[in-house]
C-alpha positions in Angstrom: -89.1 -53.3 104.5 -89.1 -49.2 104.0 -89.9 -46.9 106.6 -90.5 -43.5 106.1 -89.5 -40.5 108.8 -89.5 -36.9 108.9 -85.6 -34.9 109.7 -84.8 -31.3 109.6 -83.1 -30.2 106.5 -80.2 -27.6 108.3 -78.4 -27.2 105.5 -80.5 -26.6 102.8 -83.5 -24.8 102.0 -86.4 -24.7 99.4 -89.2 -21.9 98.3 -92.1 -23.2 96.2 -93.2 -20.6 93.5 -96.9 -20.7 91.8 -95.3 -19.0 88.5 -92.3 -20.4 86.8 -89.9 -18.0 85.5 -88.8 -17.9 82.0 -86.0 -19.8 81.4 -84.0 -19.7 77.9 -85.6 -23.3 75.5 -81.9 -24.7 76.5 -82.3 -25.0 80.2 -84.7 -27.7 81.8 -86.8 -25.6 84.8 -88.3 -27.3 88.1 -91.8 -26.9 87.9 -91.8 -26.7 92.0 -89.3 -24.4 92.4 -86.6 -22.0 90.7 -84.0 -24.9 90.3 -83.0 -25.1 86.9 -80.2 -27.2 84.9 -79.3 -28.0 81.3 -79.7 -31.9 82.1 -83.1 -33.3 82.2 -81.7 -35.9 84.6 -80.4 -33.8 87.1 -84.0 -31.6 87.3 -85.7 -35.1 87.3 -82.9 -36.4 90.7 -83.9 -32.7 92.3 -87.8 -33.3 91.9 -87.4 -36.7 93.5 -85.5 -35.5 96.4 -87.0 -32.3 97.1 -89.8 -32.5 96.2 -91.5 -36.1 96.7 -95.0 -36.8 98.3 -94.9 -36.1 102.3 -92.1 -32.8 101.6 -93.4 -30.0 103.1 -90.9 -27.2 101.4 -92.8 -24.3 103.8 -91.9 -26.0 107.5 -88.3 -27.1 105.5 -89.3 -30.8 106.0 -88.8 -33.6 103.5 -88.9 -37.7 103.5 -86.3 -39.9 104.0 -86.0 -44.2 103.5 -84.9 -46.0 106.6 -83.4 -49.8 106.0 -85.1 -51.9 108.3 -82.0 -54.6 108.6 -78.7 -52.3 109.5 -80.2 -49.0 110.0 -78.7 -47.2 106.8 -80.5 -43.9 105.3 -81.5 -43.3 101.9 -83.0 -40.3 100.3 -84.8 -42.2 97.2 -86.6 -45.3 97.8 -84.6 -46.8 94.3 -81.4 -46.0 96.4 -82.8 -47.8 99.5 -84.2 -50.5 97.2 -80.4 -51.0 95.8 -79.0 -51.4 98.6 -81.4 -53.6 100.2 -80.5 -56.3 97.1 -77.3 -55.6 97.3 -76.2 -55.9 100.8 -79.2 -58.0 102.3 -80.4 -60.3 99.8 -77.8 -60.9 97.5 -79.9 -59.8 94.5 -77.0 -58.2 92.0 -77.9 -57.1 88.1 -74.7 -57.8 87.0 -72.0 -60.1 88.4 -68.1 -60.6 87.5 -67.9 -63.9 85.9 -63.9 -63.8 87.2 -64.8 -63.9 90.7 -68.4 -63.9 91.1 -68.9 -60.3 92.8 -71.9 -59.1 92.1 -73.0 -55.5 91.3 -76.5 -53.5 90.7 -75.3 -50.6 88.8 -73.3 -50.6 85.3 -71.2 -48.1 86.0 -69.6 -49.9 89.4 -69.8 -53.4 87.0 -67.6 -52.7 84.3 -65.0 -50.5 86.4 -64.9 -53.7 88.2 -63.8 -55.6 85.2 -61.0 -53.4 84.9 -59.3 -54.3 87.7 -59.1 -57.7 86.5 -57.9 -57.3 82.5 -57.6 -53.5 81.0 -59.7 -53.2 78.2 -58.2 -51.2 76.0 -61.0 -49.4 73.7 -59.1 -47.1 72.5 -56.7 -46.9 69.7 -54.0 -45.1 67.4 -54.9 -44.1 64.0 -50.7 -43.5 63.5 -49.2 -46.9 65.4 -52.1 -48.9 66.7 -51.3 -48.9 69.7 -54.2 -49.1 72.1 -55.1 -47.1 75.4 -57.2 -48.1 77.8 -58.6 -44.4 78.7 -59.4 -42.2 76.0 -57.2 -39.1 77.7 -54.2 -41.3 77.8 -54.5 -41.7 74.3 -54.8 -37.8 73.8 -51.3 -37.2 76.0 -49.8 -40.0 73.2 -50.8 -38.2 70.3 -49.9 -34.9 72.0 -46.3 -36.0 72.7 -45.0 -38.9 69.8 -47.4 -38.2 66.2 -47.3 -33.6 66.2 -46.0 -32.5 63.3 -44.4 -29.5 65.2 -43.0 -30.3 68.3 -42.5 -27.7 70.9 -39.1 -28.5 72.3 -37.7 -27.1 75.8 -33.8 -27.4 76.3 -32.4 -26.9 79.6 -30.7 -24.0 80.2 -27.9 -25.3 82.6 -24.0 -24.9 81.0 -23.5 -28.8 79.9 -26.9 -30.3 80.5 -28.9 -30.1 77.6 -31.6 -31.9 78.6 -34.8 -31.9 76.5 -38.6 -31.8 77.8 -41.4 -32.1 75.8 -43.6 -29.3 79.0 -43.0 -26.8 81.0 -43.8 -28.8 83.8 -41.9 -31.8 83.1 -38.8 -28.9 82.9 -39.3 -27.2 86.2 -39.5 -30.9 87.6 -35.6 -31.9 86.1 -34.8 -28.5 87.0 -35.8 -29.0 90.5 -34.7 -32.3 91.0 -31.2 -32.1 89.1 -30.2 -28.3 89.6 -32.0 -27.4 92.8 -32.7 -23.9 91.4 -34.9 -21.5 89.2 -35.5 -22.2 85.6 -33.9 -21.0 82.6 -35.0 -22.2 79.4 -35.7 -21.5 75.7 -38.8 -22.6 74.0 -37.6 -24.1 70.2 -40.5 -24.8 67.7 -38.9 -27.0 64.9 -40.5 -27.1 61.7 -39.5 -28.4 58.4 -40.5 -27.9 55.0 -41.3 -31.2 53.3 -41.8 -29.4 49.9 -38.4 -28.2 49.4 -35.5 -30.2 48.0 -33.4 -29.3 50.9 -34.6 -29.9 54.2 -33.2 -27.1 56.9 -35.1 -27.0 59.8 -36.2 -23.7 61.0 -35.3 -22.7 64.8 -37.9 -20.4 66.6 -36.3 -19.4 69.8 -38.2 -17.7 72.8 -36.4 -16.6 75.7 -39.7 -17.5 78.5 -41.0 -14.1 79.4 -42.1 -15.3 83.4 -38.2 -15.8 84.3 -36.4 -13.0 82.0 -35.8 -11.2 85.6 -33.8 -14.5 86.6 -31.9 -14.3 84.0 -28.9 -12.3 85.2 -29.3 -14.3 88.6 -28.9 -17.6 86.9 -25.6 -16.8 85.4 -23.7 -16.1 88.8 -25.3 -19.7 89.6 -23.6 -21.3 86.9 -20.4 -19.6 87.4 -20.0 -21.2 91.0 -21.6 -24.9 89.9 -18.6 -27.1 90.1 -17.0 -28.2 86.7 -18.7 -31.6 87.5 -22.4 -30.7 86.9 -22.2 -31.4 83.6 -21.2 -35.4 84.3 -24.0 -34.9 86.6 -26.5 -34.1 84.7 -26.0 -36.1 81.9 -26.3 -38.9 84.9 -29.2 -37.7 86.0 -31.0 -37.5 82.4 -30.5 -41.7 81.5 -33.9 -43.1 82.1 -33.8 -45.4 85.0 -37.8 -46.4 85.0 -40.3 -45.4 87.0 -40.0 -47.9 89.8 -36.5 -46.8 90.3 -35.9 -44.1 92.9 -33.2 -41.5 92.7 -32.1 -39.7 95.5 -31.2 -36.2 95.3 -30.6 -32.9 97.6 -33.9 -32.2 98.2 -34.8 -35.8 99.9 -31.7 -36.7 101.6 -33.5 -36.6 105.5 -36.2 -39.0 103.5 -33.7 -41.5 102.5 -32.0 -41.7 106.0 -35.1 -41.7 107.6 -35.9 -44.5 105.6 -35.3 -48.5 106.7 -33.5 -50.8 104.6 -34.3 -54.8 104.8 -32.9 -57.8 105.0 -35.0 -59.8 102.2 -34.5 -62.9 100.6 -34.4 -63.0 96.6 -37.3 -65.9 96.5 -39.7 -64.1 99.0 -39.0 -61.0 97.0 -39.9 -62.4 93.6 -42.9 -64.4 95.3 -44.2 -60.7 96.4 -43.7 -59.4 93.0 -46.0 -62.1 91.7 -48.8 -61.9 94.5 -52.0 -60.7 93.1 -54.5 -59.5 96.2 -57.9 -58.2 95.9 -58.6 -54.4 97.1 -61.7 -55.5 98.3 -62.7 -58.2 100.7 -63.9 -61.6 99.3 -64.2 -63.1 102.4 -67.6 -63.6 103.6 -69.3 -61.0 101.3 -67.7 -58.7 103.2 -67.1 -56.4 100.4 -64.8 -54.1 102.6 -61.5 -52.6 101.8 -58.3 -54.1 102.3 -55.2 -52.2 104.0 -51.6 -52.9 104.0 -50.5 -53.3 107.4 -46.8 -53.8 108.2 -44.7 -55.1 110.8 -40.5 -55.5 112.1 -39.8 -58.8 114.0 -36.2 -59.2 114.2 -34.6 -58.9 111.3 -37.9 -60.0 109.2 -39.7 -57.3 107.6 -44.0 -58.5 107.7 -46.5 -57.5 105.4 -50.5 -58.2 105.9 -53.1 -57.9 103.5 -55.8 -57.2 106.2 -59.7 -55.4 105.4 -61.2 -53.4 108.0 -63.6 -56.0 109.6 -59.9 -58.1 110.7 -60.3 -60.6 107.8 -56.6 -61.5 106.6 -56.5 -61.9 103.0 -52.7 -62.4 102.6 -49.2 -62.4 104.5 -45.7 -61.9 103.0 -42.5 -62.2 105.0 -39.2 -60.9 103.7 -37.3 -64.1 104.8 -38.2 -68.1 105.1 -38.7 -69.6 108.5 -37.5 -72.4 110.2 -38.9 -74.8 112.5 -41.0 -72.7 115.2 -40.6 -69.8 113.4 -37.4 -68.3 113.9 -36.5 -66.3 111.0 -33.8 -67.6 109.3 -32.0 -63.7 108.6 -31.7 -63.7 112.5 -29.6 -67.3 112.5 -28.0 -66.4 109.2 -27.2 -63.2 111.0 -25.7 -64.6 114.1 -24.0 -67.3 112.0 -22.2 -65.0 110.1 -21.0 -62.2 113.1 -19.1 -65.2 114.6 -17.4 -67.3 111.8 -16.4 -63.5 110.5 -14.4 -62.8 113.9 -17.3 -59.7 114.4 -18.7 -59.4 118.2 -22.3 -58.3 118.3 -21.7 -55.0 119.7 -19.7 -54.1 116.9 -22.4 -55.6 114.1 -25.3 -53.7 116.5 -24.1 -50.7 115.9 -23.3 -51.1 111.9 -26.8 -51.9 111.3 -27.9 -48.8 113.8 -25.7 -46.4 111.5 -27.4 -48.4 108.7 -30.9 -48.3 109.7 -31.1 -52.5 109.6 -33.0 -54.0 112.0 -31.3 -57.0 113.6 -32.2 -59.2 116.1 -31.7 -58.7 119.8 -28.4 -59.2 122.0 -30.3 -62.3 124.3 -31.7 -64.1 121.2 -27.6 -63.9 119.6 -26.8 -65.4 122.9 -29.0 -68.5 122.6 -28.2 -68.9 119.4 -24.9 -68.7 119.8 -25.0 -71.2 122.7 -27.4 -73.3 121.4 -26.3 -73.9 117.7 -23.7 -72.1 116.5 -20.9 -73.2 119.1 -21.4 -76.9 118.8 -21.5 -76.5 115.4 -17.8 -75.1 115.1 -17.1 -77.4 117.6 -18.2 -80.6 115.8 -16.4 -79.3 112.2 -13.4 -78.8 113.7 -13.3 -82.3 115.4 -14.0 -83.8 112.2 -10.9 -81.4 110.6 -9.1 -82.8 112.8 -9.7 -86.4 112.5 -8.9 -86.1 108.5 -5.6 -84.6 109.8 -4.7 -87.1 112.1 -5.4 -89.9 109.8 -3.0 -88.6 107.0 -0.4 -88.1 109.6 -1.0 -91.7 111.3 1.6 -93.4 109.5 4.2 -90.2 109.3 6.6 -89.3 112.2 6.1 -85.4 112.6 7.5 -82.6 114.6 5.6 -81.0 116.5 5.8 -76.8 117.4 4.2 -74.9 120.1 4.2 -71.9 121.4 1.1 -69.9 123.9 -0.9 -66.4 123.8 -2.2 -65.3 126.9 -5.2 -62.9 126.9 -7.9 -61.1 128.9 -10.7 -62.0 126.8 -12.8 -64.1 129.2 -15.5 -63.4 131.9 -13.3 -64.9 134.6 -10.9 -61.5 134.5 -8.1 -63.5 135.1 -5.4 -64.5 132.6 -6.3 -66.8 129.9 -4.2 -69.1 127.9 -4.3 -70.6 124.5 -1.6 -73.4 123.4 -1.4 -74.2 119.6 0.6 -77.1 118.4 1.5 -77.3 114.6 3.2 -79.6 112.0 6.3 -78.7 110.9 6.5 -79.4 107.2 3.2 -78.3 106.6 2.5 -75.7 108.9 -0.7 -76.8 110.0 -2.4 -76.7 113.0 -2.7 -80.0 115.0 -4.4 -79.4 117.8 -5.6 -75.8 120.3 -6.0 -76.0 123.9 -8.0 -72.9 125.7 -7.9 -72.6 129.4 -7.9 -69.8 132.0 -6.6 -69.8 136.1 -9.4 -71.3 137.6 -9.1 -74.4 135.7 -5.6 -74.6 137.0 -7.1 -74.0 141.0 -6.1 -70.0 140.5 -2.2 -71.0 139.9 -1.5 -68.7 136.7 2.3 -69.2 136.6 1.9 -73.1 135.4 -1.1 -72.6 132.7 1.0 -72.4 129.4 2.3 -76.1 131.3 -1.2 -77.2 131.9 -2.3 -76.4 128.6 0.8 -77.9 126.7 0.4 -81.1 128.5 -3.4 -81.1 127.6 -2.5 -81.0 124.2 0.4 -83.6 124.0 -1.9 -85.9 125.4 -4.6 -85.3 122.8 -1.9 -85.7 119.9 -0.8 -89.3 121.6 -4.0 -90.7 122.4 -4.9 -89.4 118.5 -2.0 -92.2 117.6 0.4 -89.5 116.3 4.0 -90.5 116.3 5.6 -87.8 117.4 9.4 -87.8 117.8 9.9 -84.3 118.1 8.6 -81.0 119.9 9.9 -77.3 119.7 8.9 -74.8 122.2 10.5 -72.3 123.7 12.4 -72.1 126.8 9.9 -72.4 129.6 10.9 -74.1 132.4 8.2 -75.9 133.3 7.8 -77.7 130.0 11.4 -78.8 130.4 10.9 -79.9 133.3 7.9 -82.2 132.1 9.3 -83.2 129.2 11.7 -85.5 131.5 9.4 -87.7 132.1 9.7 -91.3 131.2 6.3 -90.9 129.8 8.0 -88.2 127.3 11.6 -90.2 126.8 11.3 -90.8 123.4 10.3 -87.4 122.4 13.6 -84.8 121.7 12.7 -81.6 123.1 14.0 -78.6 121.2 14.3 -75.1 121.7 13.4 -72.1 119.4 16.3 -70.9 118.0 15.1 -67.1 117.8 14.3 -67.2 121.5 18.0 -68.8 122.5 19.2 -65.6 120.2 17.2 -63.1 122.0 18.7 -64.6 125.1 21.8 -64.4 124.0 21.6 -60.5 123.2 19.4 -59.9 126.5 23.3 -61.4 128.4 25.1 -59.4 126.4 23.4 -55.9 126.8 23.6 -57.1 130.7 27.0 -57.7 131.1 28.2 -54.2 129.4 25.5 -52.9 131.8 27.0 -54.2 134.7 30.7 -54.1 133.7 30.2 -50.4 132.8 28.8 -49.0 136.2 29.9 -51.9 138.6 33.5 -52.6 136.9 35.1 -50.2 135.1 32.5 -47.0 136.4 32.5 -43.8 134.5 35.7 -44.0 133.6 37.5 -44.2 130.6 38.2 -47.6 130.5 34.7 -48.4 131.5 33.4 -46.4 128.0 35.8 -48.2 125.6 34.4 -51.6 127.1 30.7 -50.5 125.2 32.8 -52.1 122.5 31.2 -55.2 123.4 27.7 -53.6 122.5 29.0 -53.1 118.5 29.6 -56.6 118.2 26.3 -58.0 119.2 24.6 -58.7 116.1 27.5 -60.4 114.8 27.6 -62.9 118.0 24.0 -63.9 117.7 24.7 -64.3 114.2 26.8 -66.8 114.4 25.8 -68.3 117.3 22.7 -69.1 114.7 25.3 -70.7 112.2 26.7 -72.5 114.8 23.4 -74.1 115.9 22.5 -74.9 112.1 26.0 -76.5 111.2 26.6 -78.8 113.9 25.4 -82.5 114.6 26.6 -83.0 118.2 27.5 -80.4 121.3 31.0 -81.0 120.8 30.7 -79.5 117.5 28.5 -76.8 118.9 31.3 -76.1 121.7 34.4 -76.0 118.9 32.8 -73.7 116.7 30.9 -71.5 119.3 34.4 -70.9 120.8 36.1 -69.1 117.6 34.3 -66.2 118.3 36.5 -65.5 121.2 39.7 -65.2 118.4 37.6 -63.8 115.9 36.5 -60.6 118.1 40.6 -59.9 118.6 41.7 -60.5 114.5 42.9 -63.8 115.3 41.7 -66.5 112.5 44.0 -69.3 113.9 45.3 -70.4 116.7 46.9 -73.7 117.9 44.4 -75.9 119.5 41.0 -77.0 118.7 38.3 -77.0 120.8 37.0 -80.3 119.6 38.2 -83.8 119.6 39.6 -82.8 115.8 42.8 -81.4 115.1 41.8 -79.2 112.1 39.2 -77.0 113.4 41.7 -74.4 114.4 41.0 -71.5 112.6 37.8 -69.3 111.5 35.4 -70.9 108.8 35.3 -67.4 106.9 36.9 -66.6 103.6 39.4 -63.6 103.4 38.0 -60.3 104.9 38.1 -56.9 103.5 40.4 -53.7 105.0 37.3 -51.8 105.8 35.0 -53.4 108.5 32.0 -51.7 110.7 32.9 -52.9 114.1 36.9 -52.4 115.4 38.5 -55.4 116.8 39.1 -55.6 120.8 42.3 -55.6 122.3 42.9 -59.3 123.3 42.4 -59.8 127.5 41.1 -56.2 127.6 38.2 -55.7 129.8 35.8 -56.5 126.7 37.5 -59.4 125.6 37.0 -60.8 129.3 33.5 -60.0 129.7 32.8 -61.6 125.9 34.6 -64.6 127.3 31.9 -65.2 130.5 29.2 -64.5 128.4 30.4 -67.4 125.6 31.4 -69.7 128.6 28.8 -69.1 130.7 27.9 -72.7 132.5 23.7 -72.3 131.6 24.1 -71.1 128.4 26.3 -74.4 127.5 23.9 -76.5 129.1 21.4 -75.4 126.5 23.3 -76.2 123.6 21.9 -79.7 123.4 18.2 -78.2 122.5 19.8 -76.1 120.1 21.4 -78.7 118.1 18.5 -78.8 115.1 18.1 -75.7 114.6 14.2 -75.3 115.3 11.8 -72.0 114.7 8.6 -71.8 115.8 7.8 -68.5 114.1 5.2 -69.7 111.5 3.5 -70.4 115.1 3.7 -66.6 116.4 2.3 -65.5 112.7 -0.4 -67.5 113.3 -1.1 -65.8 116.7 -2.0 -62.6 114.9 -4.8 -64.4 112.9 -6.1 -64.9 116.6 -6.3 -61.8 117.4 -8.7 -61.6 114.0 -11.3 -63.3 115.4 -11.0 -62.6 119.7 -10.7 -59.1 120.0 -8.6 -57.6 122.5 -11.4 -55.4 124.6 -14.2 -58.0 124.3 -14.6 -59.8 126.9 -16.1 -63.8 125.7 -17.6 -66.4 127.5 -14.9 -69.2 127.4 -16.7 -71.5 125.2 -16.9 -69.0 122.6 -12.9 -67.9 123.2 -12.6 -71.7 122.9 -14.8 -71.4 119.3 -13.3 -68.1 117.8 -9.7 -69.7 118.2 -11.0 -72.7 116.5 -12.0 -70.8 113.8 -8.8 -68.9 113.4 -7.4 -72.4 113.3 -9.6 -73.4 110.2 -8.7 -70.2 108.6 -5.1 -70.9 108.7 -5.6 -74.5 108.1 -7.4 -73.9 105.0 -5.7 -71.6 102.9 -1.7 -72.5 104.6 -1.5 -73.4 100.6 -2.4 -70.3 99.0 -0.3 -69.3 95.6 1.2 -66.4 95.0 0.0 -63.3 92.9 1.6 -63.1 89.5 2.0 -60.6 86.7 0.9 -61.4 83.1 4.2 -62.9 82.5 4.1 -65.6 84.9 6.3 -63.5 87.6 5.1 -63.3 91.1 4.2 -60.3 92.7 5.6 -58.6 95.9 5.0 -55.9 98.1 6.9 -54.3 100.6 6.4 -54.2 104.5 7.4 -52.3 107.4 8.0 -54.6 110.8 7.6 -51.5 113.5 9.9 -53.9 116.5 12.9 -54.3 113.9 12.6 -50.8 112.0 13.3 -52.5 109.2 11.4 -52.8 105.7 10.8 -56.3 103.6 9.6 -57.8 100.9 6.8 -60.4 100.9 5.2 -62.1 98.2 1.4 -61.2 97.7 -1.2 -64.3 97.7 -4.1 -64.7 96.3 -7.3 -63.7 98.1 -9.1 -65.7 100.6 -12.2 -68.0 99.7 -13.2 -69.5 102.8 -15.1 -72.4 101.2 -15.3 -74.1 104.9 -17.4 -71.3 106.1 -20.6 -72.3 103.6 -20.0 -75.7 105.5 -20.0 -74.4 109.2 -23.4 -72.7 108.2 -24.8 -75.5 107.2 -24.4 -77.3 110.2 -25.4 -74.7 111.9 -29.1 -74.5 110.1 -29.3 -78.5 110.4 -28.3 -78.3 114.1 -31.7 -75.7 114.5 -33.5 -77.6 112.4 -33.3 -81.2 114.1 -34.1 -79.6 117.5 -37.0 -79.7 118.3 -36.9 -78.0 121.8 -36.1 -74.8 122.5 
C-alpha cells in the first residue's frame, strides 16, 4: 500500500549538529538540529518530517509516502494512512449522524456539525444570550453590557449619527457624506452614588484629522440644505440583506441586471437548503454556483466540480416544453397594452431586463396570442348580439384609413356602433389588395362587409348613419337594403354647408364683383356663417318631413335682411310666415345685408341650391356619429401610426381598442366629498376653443386578466410547436 521515494528538497534546507545549544527550560529543542519551539508538538511534527529513517540531511534528501491507488503524496506515513481510509476504503472515525459523511479527524468532524445546527457554547453572564463563537461573544459584551461607553457623534451640520468605533464612523462617513471625517470622541459616565445623576461629557476633538478641520467647514457650507433629511434617511436601519445605493456605487448599480422573478420561485429559493459539498457518489467535492439568462428567465445551478448537479432554480415556472412563462406573459402583455415590441425592447435595454427575442414574440404572437383576442372578442360579440336580438337599433358608422400594414397601401377600418348605448357592434379591417388594388371603394367594401355580419347576426336594424359617401348611398338603394333608412351625419352636412359658403364669397369676390368695392362689402356673407349652419342644425332637429325642412330653412333668406315676416309661407301652412325667434336686442355682432344686394343673392344660391335640397331627406333625424370619431382616437392607442403590423394583428389591436371602449362605455364620473362631480377643462386645438368635461373614474380593464388566460390555455393545450 505505501511506497517510499527519494525527491530533492529545493526549498528548504537542514544542518545536523552533534551538540545542542542551550536553549532557555521554556523552549522545546530538536535534538537533530537547531530547530526549536515552545510547543512540544510542533518539535515532535519537525522530527517526523525532517528527520525520519532514510533522510539524509547532508545530500538535502528526505522520504516521502506515495499512495499506491490515485498517486497523491504524503510526507508522514499517518497522513498517507488518513487518507488511504478516508478516500479509498471508506474507513471514517467519526461520521455525521445528519447525513452520514464520514470524517477521520475531530477537528474537520465537529466543524462539520456546524454547518448543520450552530451550537451555541457560549453564553452571557448579563442577558443569556448565547454565541456560537467565543469572539462573537467578546464584540457583545464590548458594545451592549460597558459600563462606559465610548460614543462617536458624527460631525456633519444635521446628522448626528452615533457609532459605537472608529471604523464603523469612517464607514457612514464614507458612505453617507462622501468625504473626510470629523468627529468628537464623548466618554459618558455617571455617578450612581450621588442623589442626582448628571452625566459627565469628556469631549476629544481626534488628533489624526485636527488639520481637516478648517477644510471640513467650507464642505459643509456648500452641502445643500437637504443633507440633513439625507442623512437622517440614511441612518434608519434597513438590515443587512438590504442594499443601499449611494455615490460611490452608482456604475455598480447600472452595471447590474435586474430580473423578472416570480414571487413563488423566489420564496421556494429562499427555503432551498444545498450542501457545500458533494453528496453525490462520495464525491466529497465542492459545489459552485453557476448561473445562466435564457429569455427572460434568470437560471441558477448548484453544480460541484466533477459536473454532478445538485440543485436547479429558475426565476419563473414553465410551461409545456419549457417555454418560460415571463416570455408569454411578456408578449401577452406588450399587445393587449397597445405597446409594439420595438418600443418594450428598448425599455427593458435602458432597464437592463432581459426579454425574449423579436422571432420568439412573433410566434407567439401568431401562434397564441392573436387567436386568443380573436376568439374573446367573438364571444363579446355574441353576448351583444343576443341582448339586442329582440331590440330594433340604429346603427352608426364611420371609417379610419391608415398606413399601418406591410402591404404599404392604404388600409381601412369600418366600426359600426349602437346608438343608445354607444357600443361597438361590429369592426371590419381591410387594405387595397383585398379589394383587387381599387382603393377609392374600400370604406364601401368594408361597410358592406360589416352590414352583412350585423344581418346574418339577426340584428333588426332599421336604421344606419354615416356620412355622406357616395358609394354607400349608392348601395344603400338596394332592394336588399329597402327597409333600412339611411341617414346622414349632421356635423358633416354642416361642414358642407360652411365649405359652400366660404366658396361662393370666394368666387363672387374675384370672379363677380373683383377687387372692387362692391366685391369687399359682399365678404358680408362670410360674418354670417356660423349663424347659417346654426340654424340649419335647428332646422334639421325640429322638423318631421322635408316640407317642414324646406319652410323653415327658407327664413334665413328674411332673417339675414331684418325681415321677421313676410306674406307667404313656404310650406303647405299658412302660419309659418315669420321667424321662430323671440324679440332681438339693438346691439347685434353681424350687420344685416341689404335685401337683393350681391350678398343677399349669392346667400340665396347657396340656400336653394338643387343638391343641397336633395339631401334634406337624410337630414331629417338629426343623426351624429361623433361618439364614433372619439372612438377612433382610442385606435390610435393601440396601432401606432409609424409601425407598420402584419394585418392580422391591425385586425387584433383594433379589436382590442373595441373591448376597451366596450368595457368601460359605462364609466361614472369623479366626484368631490360632497357628492358633486368633478370637471376639468380642455383645449380642442381644430376649434381654438376651451371646454369642460367631466372627469371619470380610472380604468380597470378586468377583460384583460381574461384575454391572458386564454392565451396561457391556448399554449398549454398545444401540443405542437
Amino acid at each position: 500500500m505505501v511506497e517510499s521515494f527519494i525527491v530533492n528538497a529545493l526549498d528548504e534546507s537542514f544542518e545536523v549538529k552533534e551538540e545542542l545549544e542551550t536553549e532557555p527550560s521554556s523552549m522545546y529543542c530538536c535534538t537533530f538540529c537547531s530547530y526549536s519551539s515552545k510547543y512540544k508538538q510542533n518539535v515532535k511534527r519537525h522530527k517526523q518530517n525532517a528527520h525520519a529513517p532514510g533522510n539524509n540531511a547532508e545530500t538535502k534528501h528526505f522520504t516521502m509516502f506515495l499512495c499506491d491507488q490515485c498517486g497523491s503524496v504524503f510526507k508522514t506515513a499517518g497522513g498517507l494512512n488518513i487518507h488511504y481510509k478516508g478516500k479509498h476504503t471508506q474507513e471514517f472515525r467519526f461520521k455525521c449522524k445528519v447525513c452520514d459523511r464520514g470524517f477521520n479527524t475531530l477537528w474537520n468532524y465537529r466543524g462539520h456539525i456546524t454547518t448543520h445546527e450552530p451550537v451555541l457554547r457560549h453564553r452571557c453572564d448579563v442577558c443569556d444570550k448565547t454565541f456560537a463563537y467565543k469572539e462573537t461573544l467578546k464584540q457583545h459584551i464590548t458594545s451592549v453590557h460597558t459600563s462606559e461607553t465610548s460614543i462617536i457623534i458624527c460631525s456633519k451640520e444635521g446628522c448626528g449619527a452615533s457609532c459605537n468605533s472608529q471604523k464603523s464612523l469612517k464607514e457612514h462617513f464614507l458612505a453617507v457624506h462622501g468625504g473626510r471625517v470629523l468627529n468628537f470622541s464623548i466618554d459618558i459616565s455617571e455617578n450612581v452614588d450621588d442623589h442626582e445623576v448628571q452625566p459627565s461629557f469628556n469631549i476629544t476633538l481626534r488628533p489624526n484629522i485636527v488639520n481637516g478641520s478648517e477644510e471640513q467647514e467650507i464642505e459643509e457650507a456648500e452641502d445643500d440644505s437637504t443633507e440633513g433629511d439625507k442623512s437622517e434617511e440614511e441612518a434608519i436601519d434597513i438590515g443587512p440583506g438590504v442594499k443601499r445605493i449611494t455615490t460611490k456605487n452608482i456604475d455598480k448599480f447600472i452595471s447590474e441586471q435586474p430580473l423578472l422573478v416570480y414571487r413563488d420561485c423566489l420564496l421556494m429559493l429562499a427555503n432551498t437548503n444545498t450542501e457545500q459539498i458533494c453528496t453525490m457518489s462520495d464525491c466529497n467535492r465542492q459545489v459552485d454556483l453557476k448561473t445562466e439568462t435564457i429569455g427572460s428567465a434568470f437560471y441558477i445551478t448548484w453544480v460541484c466540480r466533477e459536473g454532478h448537479i445538485l440543485n436547479k432554480w429558475c426565476s419563473q415556472p414553465l410551461l409545456n416544453r419549457a417555454m418560460h412563462c415571463g416570455d408569454l406573459m411578456l408578449a401577452s402583455a406588450t399587445v393587449s397594452s397597445g405597446n409594439d415590441f420595438q418600443k418594450m425592447e428598448l425599455f427593458c435595454k435602458i432597464l437592463g431586463l432581459p426579454i425574449l427575442n423579436s422571432s420568439t414574440f412573433s410566434k407567439i404572437q401568431k401562434s397564441y396570442i392573436v387567436p386568443s383576442i380573436e376568439e374573446y372578442w367573438l364571444k363579446h360579440l355574441e353576448d351583444i348580439y343576443t341582448e339586442f336580438s329582440r331590440k330594433e337599433i340604429v346603427v352608426l358608422g364611420d371609417s379610419r384609413m391608415d398606413h399601418c400594414t406591410h402591404s404599404c397601401t392604404h388600409t381601412c377600418t369600418y366600426t359600426l356602433m349602437e346608438m343608445e348605448t354607444k357600443r361597438i357592434l361590429c369592426i371590419v379591417t381591410m387594405d387595397e389588395p383585398m379589394t383587387e388594388g381599387k382603393g377609392t371603394s374600400l370604406e364601401k367594401r368594408c361597410f358592406e362587409k360589416g352590414l352583412k355580419i350585423l344581418t346574418d347576426a339577426g340584428l333588426n336594424i332599421i336604421e344606419v348613419v354615416t356620412d355622406s359617401h357616395p358609394q354607400i348611398r349608392a348601395l344603400m338603394k338596394k332592394p336588399q337594403y329597402a327597409s333600412i333608412k339611411h341617414s346622414f351625419d349632421i356635423w358633416h352636412g354642416l361642414k358642407n354647408l360652411g365649405k359652400k359658403i366660404i366658396k361662393g364669397c370666394i368666387i363672387f369676390f374675384f370672379l363677380v364683383a373683383g377687387f372692387s368695392k362692391r366685391g369687399k362689402e359682399n365678404i358680408l356673407l362670410l360674418e354670417w356663417t356660423k349663424e347659417i349652419m346654426n340654424h340649419y342644425w335647428h332646422c334639421a332637429s325640429v322638423s318631421k318631413n322635408e316640407g317642414e325642412f324646406k319652410g323653415s330653412w327658407f327664413k334665413i333668406l328674411h332673417h339675414v335682411v331684418n325681415e321677421h315676416t313676410w306674406l307667404l309661407s313656404y310650406d303647405d301652412s299658412f302660419d309659418n310666415n315669420k321667424c321662430n325667434h323671440g324679440p332681438l336686442s339693438e346691439e347685434r355682432e353681424n350687420k344685416y345685408m341689404e335685401k337683393g344686394s350681391d350678398a343677399h343673392t349669392a346667400l340665396r344660391y347657396i340656400v336653394m341650391d338643387i343638391r343641397l335640397l336633395k339631401d334634406i331627406p337624410y337630414y331629417l333625424n338629426c343623426r351624429s356619429i361623433s361618439d364614433l370619431e372619439s372612438f377612433q382616437n382610442l385606435i390610435s392607442a393601440y396601432t401606432s401610426e409609424p409601425h407598420v403590423y402584419r394585418p392580422d394583428m391591425y385586425r387584433v389591436r383594433n379589436q382590442l381598442a373595441a373591448l376597451d371602449h366596450n368595457i368601460h362605455i359605462g364609466r361614472p364620473a369623479l366626484t368631490k366629498d360632497n357628492g358633486a362631480p368633478r370637471f376639468q377643462r380642455e383645449f380642442n386645438q381644430k376649434s381654438s376653443r376651451w371646454s369642460v368635461q367631466e372627469i371619470k373614474v380610472k380604468k380597470r380593464y378586468p377583460h384583460l386578466s381574461a384575454v391572458v388566460h386564454s392565451i396561457l390555455t391556448a399554449r398549454l393545450n398545444n401540443d405542437v410547436g
